[in-house]
C-alpha positions in Angstrom: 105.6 143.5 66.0 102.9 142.9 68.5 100.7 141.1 66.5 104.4 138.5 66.5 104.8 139.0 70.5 101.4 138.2 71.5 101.3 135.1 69.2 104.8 134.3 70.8 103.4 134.9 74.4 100.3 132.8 73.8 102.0 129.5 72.3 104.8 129.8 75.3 101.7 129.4 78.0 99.9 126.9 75.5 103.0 124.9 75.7 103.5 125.5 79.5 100.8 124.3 79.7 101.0 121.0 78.4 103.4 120.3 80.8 101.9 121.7 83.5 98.9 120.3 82.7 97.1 116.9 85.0 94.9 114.8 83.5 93.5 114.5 86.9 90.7 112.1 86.0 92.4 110.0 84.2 95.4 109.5 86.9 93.4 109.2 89.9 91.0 106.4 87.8 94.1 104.4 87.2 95.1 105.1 90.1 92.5 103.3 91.8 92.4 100.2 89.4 96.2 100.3 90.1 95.7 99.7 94.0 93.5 96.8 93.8 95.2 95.3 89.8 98.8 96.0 90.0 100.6 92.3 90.1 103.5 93.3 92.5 101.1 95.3 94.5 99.2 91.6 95.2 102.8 89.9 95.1 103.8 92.1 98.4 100.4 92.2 100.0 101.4 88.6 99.9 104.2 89.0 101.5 103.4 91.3 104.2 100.2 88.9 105.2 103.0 86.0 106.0 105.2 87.8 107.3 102.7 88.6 109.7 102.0 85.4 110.2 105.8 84.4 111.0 105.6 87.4 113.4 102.6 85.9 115.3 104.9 82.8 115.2 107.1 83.9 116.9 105.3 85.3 119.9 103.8 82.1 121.2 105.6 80.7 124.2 106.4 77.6 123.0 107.9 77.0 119.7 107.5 73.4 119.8 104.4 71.4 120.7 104.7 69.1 124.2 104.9 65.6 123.5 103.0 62.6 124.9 104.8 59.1 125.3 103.2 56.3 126.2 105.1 53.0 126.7 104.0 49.4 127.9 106.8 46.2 128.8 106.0 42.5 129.3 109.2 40.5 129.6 110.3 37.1 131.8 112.4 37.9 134.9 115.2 35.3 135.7 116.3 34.6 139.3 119.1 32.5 138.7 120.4 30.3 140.7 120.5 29.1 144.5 122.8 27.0 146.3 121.9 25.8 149.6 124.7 24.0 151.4 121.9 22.9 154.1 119.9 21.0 151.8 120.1 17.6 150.1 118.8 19.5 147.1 121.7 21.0 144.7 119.7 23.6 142.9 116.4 25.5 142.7 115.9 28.0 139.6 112.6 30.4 139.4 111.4 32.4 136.5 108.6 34.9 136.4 106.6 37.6 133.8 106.6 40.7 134.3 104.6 43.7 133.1 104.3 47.6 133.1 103.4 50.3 131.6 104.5 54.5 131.9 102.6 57.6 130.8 104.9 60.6 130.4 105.0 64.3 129.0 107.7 66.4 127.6 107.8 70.0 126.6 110.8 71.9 124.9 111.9 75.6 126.1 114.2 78.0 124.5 117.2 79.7 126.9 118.9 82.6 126.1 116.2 84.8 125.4 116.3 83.2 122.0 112.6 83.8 121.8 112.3 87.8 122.5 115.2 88.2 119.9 112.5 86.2 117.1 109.8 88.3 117.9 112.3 91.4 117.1 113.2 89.9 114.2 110.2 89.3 112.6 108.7 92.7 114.0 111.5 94.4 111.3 111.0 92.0 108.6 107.3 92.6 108.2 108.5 96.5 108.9 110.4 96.5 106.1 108.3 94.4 103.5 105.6 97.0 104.3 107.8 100.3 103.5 108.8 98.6 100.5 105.2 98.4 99.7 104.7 102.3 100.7 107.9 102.6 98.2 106.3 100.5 95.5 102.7 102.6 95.8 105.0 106.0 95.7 106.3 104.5 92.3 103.1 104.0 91.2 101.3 106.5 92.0 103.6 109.4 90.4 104.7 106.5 87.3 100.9 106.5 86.5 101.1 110.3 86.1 104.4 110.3 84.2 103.1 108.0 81.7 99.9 110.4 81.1 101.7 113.4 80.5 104.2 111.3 78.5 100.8 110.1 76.4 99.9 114.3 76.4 103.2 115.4 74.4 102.9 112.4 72.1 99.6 113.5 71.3 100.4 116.8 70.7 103.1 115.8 68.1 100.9 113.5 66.8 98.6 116.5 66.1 101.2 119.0 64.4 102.3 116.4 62.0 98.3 115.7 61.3 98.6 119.2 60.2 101.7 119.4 58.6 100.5 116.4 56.2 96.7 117.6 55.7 99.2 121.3 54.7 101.3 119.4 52.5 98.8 117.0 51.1 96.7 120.4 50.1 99.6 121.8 48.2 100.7 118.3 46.2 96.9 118.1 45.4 97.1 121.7 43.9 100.4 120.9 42.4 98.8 118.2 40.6 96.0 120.1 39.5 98.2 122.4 37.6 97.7 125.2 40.0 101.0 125.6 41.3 103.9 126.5 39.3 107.4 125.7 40.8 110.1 128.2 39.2 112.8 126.4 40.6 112.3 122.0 40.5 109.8 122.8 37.7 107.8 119.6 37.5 110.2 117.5 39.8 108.5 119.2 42.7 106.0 117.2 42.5 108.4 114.2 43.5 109.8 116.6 46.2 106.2 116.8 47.3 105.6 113.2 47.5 109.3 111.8 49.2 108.5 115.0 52.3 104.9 113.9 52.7 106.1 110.0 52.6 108.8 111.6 55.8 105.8 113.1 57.0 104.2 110.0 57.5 106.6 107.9 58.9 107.5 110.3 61.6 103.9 109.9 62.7 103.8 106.6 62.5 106.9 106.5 64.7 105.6 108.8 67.5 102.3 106.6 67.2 104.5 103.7 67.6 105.9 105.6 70.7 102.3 106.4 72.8 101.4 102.7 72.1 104.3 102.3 74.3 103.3 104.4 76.6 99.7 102.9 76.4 101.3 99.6 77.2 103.3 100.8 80.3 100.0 102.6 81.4 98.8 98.8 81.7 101.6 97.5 83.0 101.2 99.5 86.0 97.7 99.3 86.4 97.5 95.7 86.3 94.6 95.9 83.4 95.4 94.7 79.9 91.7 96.1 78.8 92.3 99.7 79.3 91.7 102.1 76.9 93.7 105.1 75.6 93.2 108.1 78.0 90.5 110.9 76.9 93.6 113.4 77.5 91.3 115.9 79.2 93.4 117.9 81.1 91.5 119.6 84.0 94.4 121.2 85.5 96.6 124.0 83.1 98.7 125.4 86.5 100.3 122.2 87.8 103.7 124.1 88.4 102.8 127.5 89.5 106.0 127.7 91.1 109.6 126.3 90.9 109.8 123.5 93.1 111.5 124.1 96.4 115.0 122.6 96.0 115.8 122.4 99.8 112.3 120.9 100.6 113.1 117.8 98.3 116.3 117.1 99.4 115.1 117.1 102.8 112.5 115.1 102.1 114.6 112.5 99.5 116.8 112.2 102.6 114.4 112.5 105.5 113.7 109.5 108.1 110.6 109.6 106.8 111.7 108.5 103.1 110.0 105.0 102.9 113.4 103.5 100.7 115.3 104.7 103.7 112.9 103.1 106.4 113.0 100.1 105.0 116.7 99.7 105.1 117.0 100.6 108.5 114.4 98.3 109.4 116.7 95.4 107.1 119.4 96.8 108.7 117.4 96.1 112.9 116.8 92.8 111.7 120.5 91.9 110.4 121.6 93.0 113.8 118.8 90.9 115.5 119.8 87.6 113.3 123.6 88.5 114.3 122.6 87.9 118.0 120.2 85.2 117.2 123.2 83.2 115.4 125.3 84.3 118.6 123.2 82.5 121.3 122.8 79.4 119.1 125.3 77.5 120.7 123.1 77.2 123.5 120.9 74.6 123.3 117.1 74.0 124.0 116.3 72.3 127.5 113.5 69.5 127.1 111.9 69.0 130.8 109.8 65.7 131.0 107.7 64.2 133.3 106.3 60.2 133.4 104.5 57.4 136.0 103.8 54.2 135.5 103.8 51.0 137.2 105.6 47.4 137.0 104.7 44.2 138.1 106.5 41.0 138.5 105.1 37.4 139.3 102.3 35.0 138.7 104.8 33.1 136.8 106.1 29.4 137.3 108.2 28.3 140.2 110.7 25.5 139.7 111.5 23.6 143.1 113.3 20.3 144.3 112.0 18.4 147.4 112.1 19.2 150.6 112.0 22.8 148.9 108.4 24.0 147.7 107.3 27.0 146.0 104.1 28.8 144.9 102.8 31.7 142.6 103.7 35.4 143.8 103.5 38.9 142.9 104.7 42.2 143.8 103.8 46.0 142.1 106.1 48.9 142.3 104.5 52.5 141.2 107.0 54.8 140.2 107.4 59.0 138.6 110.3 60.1 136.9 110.6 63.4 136.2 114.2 65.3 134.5 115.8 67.4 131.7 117.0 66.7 128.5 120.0 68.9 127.0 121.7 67.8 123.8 125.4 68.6 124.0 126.7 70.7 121.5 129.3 68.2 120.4 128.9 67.9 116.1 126.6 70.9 115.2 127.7 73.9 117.0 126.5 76.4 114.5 129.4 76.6 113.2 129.4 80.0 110.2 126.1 80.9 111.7 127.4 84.1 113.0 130.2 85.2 110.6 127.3 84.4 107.5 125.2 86.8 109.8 127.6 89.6 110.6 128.5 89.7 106.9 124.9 90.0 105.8 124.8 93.1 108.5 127.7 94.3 106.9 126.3 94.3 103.4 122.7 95.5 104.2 124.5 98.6 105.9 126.5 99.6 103.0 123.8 98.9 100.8 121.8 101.3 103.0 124.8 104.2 103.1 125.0 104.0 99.5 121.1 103.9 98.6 121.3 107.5 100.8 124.1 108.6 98.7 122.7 107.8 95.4 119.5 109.4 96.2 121.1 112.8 97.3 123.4 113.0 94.2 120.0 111.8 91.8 118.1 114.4 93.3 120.7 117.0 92.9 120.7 115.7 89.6 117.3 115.5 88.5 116.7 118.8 90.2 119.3 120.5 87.5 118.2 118.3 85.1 114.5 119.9 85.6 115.7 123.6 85.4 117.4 123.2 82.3 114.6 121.2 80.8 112.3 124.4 81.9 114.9 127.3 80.7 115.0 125.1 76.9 111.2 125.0 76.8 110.7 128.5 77.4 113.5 129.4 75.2 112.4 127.0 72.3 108.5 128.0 72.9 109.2 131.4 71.9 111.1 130.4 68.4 108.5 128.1 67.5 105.9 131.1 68.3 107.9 132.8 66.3 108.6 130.3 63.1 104.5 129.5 63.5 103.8 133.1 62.4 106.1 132.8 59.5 104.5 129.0 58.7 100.7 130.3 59.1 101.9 132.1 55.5 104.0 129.5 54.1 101.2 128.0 51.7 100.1 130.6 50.6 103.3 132.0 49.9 104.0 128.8 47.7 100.7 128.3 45.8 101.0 132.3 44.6 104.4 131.5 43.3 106.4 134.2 45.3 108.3 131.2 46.6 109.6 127.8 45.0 109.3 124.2 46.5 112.4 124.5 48.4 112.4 127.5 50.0 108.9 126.4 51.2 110.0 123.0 52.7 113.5 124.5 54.3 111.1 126.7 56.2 108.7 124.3 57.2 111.1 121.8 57.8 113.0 124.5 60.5 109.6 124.6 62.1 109.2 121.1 62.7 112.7 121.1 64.0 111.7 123.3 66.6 108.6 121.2 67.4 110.8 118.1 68.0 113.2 120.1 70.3 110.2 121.4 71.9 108.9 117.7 72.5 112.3 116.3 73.4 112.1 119.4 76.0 109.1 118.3 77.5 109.6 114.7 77.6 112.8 115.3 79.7 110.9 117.9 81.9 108.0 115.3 82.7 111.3 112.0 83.3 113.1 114.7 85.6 109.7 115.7 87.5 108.8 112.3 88.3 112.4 111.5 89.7 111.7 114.0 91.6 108.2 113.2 92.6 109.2 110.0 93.4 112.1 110.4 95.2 110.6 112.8 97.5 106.9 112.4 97.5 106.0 115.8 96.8 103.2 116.1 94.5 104.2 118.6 91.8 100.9 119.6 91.9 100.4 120.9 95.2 103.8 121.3 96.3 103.4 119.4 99.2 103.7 115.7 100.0 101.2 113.2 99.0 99.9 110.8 101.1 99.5 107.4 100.3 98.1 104.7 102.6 101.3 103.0 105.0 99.6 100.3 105.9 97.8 97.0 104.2 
């Protein structure tokens, strides 16, 4: 009896310990080739550097560029015609050139304090591009982890079935040899033999099947098709040395500081910017110019019936115009502008109010989810620990004839039963945990939050 308890207390903190265990060199490797690889990592970095650049945009004083205009005029000037009742001449007409030219500058201004509401709204664009980076690094980091502890349990089936056909394999080969007599199946064991150890196989080539996915999403999230398969060396065998503080991650899943949260509100400062933006444009931009130039007029032919007589003349005239342009808002008066913008307000808030909602109810969830998961494993631990003492005498039980072929198999086929509870157990321990992890961005295995870089 305990010889059976201590075997039974060993395998529960073996198994805890695959759980609990960090393949800390391994994470924080692929970590680091997952900051500088990861393809939506570059695709937001991106993103953040021009939204930076339409910030700094939007802080210049001018939006538009003045504009130089430079005109020149030659033309004939017509002076009609001139009755003199005086004179014995009826008519004299004159006609002269005329030239000019005018220099002038023009410059654009916004009104309405159009240009302090940009600079807001741009300031909460790039805000919330880079908490959805800080979002997109939580999800990393803690996916990188999940998918190594995922690799862990795969391996460790991978392992008992390695043993359970090497076991198997031994008894067919003996069964063969004529060592083994089967009272029951007789020589039809033999066939029993072979269709278990063919199941045998094919459940290991499925759970192999199974970490090759998990290799793969390893380099999906790294950004690094080359990687190998993990060495698995687990450097850490207390990960969880306590349950995780229930209240602590639901204040943290729902805390200002949650980066899914901050960038919604910083959405939701920008909606309400663009609402006011759409508001104040009815009012249009006011274009002041200014311009000189000069004209002149003569040196051209005069036209003249005697007595009358005429000669060449010329006169200048310098002149400066300056002014405003406003376009009147009579066609485009932005019409929709501010209904499309209030309603995209409206939908970024309620997209924001349920995001909180769903994350309280999935971390009340995953939280329950994770305590069950931990009562099963430490429930099933202990009747595998159990069944393993009965299966360490299975063989030899069979190859001495005290049992036949199908009492043999029943029992070892309730011990593998327990194995695959034990890894469905686990699996939906480690999904749970990095729910959690991710939700809140506690690390698991310090119990307190981790911190990741917040800015790029």
């Amino acid at each position: 009896m305990f010889k059976l308890s201590a075997i039974a207390i060993l395998f529960a903190i073996v198994f805890a310990c695959v759980l609990n265990a960090e393949p800390q060199a391994d994470h924080l490797r692929l970590w680091e080739i997952a900051r500088l690889k990861n393809p939506i990592l570059r695709v937001m970095d991106a993103d953040i550097l021009a939204a930076r650049a339409r910030m700094n945009r939007s802080q210049v004083l001018f939006q538009s560029n003045p504009e130089l205009e430079l005109s020149t005029q030659r033309g004939t000037l017509r002076t009609g015609v001139v009755i003199d009742p005086g004179l014995e001449g009826p008519l004299q007409k004159e006609k002269q050139r005329t030239t000019g030219y005018e220099v002038g500058i023009s410059q654009e201004f916004e009104v309405a304090g159009q240009r302090g509401l940009r600079i807001e709204s741009t300031s909460a664009e790039l805000e919330s591009l880079v908490w959805r980076r800080q979002a997109h690094l939580r999800e990393l980091y803690f996916g990188i982890r999940k998918e190594l502890l995922t690799l862990s349990v795969q391996s460790r089936l991978i392992k008992v079935l390695d043993d359970q056909i090497t076991s198997v394999s031994r008894v067919e080969q003996q069964f063969r040899n004529n060592g083994v007599r089967d009272t029951r199946l007789g020589l039809y064991a033999l066939d029993a033999i072979q269709a278990d150890l063919a199941l045998l196989r094919l459940e290991r080539t499925a759970v192999e099947q199974d970490a090759q996915v998990s290799i793969g999403n390893l380099r999906g999230l790294v950004g690094n098709s080359e990687i190998v398969r993990p060495n698995g060396n687990f450097t850490d065998a207390d990960l969880f040395p306590h349950s995780p503080d229930e209240a602590l991650i639901l204040q943290k899943t729902l805390s200002t500081e949650n980066p899914i949260l901050k960038e919604n509100l910083a959405l939701a400062t920008k909606a309400k910017v663009d609402v006011e933006l759409a508001r104040r444009s009815i009012y249009p931009n006011v274009t002041a110019f200014l311009s000189a130039g000069q004209e002149r007029r003569g040196n051209g032919l005069a036209i003249a019936l005697p007595p009358i007589s005429s000669g060449p003349q010329s006169e200048s005239e310098r002149f400066v115009r300056a002014g405003i342009r406003i376009p009147i808002p009579v066609f485009n008066r932005g019409q929709g502008l501010e209904a499309g913008a209030r309603a995209e307000l409206t939908r970024i808030t309620s997209t924001a109010d349920a995001a909180r909602l769903q994350m309280e109810i999935r971390g009340r969830s995953l939280l329950s989810r994770y305590a069950q998961a931990r009562a099963n494993l430490k429930g099933i631990s202990l009747q595998v620990a159990k069944r393993t003492a009965i299966y360490l005498r299975l063989d030899q039980a069979f190859l001495t004839g005290r049992m036949n072929y199908s009492e043999y198999w029943s029992e070892r086929s309730k011990w593998m039963t327990m194995e695959r509870e034990l890894n469905h157990a686990l699996l939906d321990a480690i999904e749970a945990r990095s729910g959690i992890e991710i939700l809140s961005g506690i690390d698991f295995a310090t119990g307190k939050p981790v911190e990741l870089e917040t800015t790029k």
